[in-house]
C-alpha positions in Angstrom: 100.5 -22.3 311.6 102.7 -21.5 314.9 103.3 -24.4 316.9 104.2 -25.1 320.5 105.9 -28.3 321.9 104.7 -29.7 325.1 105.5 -33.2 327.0 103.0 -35.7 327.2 102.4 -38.9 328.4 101.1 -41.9 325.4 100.1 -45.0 326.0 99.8 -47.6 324.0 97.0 -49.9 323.8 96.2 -53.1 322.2 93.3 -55.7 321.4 94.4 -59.7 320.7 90.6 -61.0 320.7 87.9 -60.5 319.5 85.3 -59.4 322.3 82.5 -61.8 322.9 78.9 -60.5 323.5 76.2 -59.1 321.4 76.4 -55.3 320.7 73.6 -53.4 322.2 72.4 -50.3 320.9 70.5 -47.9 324.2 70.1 -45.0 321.4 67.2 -44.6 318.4 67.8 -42.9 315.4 71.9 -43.6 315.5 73.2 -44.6 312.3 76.6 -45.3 310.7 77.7 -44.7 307.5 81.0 -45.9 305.7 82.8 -43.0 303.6 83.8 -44.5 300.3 85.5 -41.8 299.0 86.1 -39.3 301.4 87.3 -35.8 300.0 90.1 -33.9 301.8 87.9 -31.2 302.8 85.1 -33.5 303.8 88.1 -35.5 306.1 89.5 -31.8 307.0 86.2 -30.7 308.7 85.2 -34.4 310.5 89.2 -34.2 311.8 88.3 -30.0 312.8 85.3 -31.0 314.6 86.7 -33.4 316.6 89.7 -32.8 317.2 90.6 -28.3 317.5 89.9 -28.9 321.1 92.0 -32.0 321.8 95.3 -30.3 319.8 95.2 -32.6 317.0 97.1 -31.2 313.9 98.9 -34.1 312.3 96.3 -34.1 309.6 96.0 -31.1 308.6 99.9 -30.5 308.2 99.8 -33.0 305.6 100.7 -32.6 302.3 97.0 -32.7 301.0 98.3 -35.2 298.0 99.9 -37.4 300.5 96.8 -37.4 302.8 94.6 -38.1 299.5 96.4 -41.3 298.9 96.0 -42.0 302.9 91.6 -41.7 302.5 91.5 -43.5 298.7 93.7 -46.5 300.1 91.4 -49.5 299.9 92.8 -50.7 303.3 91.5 -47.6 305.2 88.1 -47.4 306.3 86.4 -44.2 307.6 83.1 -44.4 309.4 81.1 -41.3 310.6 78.2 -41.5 313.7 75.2 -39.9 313.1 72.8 -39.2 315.5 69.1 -37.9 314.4 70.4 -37.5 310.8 73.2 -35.2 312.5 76.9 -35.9 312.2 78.2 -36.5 315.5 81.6 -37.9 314.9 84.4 -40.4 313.3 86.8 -43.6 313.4 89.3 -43.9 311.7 90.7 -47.9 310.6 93.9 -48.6 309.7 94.1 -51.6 307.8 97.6 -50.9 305.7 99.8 -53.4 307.8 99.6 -57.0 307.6 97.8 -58.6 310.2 97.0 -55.9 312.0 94.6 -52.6 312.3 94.9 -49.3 314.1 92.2 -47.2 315.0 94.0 -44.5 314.2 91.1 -42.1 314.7 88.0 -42.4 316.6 86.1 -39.4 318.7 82.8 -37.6 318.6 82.0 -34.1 318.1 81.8 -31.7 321.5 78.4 -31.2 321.0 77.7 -35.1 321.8 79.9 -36.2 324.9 78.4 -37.0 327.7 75.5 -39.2 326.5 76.9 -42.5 326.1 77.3 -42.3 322.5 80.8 -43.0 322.8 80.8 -46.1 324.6 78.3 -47.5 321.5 80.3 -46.4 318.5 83.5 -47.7 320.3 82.3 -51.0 320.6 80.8 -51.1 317.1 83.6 -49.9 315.7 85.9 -52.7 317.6 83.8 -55.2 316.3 83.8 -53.8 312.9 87.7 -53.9 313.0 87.7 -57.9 313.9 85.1 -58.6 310.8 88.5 -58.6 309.0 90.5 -61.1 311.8 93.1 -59.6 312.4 96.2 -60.6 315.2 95.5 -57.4 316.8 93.7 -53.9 317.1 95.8 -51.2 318.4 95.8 -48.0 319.4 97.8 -44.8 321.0 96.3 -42.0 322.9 97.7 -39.3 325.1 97.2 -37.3 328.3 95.3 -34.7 325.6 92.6 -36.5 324.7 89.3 -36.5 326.5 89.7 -37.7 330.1 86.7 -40.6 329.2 88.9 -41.5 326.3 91.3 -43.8 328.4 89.1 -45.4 330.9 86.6 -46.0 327.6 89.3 -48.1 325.8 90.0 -49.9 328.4 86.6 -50.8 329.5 86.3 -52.1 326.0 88.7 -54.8 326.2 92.1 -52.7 325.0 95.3 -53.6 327.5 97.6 -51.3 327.7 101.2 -52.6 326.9 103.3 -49.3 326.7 104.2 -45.1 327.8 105.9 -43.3 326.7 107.2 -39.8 327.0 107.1 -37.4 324.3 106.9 -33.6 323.2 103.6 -32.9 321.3 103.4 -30.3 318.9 100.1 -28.4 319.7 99.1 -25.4 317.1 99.1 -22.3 319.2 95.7 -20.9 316.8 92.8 -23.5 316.6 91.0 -23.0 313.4 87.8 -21.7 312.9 84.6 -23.5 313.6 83.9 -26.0 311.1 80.3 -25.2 309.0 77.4 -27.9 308.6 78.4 -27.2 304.8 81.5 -28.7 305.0 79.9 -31.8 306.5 76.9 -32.3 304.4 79.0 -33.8 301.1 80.8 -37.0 302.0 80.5 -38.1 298.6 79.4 -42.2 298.4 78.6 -43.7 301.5 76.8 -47.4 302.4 75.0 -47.8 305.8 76.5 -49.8 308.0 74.7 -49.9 311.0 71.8 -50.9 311.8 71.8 -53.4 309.1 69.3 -52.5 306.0 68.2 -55.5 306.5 67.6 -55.7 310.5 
């Protein structure tokens, strides 16, 4: 894959509290599903879908047995959004570190910005992250990402506590559109929201 390198702004963000408050839902027929066992491929086309026009790449650089041991690791948790039965996008929580968890991924398909959903699976996935009680949440974004991305984080309770500087690689060719196929075998998966039981 050619690559270009471009500078870009990150900034870091971080969460010491939990957030107080009851999550509220505005949306029907929204679930979301924990990935047990996530297959490369299946991770390949949720990181595609979300991410070809926001330049990421990291992921699917990566040696595919190193980012197997990365999605079988007890300590990371993948959760997908679906909307009307219809995967609409991802997080991503990084759980590996003592005493701390980064959302390392989190975004929603094209297709489904602009309708809210974001602001939702955000804050359930937040308070998903502190079910574990950690000393922080933490996250990095840059001047790439979606222009709501920032403002969203911060709304949620994140405070940012560093920039930086850096060249990002970008791939010069996006891959090709990702198929419903590719997204219709997740392999195991336990619903997580709304409760069974609720």
């Amino acid at each position: 894959m050619a690559k270009t390198e471009i500078q870009t702004k990150t900034t870091y963000l971080r969460m010491l509290h939990r957030p107080e408050g009851h999550l509220q839902n505005p949306f029907e027929n929204v679930e979301i599903h924990e990935v047990l066992s996530p297959s490369v491929s299946f991770y390949h086309a949720l990181y595609r879908s979300v991410g070809s026009e926001l330049h990421w790449y990291d992921r699917l650089v990566m040696p595919e047995s190193e980012l197997e041991n990365v999605l079988t690791d007890r300590r990371v948790d993948l959760f997908t959004l679906h909307v009307r039965g219809v995967t609409a996008g991802y997080c991503e929580l990084d759980r590996r570190t003592p005493n701390e968890i980064e959302l390392a991924y989190f975004g929603l398909f094209p297709q489904f910005l602009g309708r809210g959903l974001g602001k939702f699976f955000l804050r359930w996935t937040v308070r998903e992250a502190w079910t574990h009680r950690p000393q922080r949440l933490w996250l990095h974004t840059c001047d790439l990402d979606h222009p709501a991305a920032l403002p969203n984080y911060i709304k949620t309770g994140f405070q940012v506590y560093d920039e930086t500087w850096v060249n990002q690689v970008i791939l010069d060719e996006q891959p090709n559109a990702v198929s419903n196929a590719a997204l219709s075998t997740p392999g195991p998966t336990t619903l997580k929201y709304p409760h069974p039981e609720s």
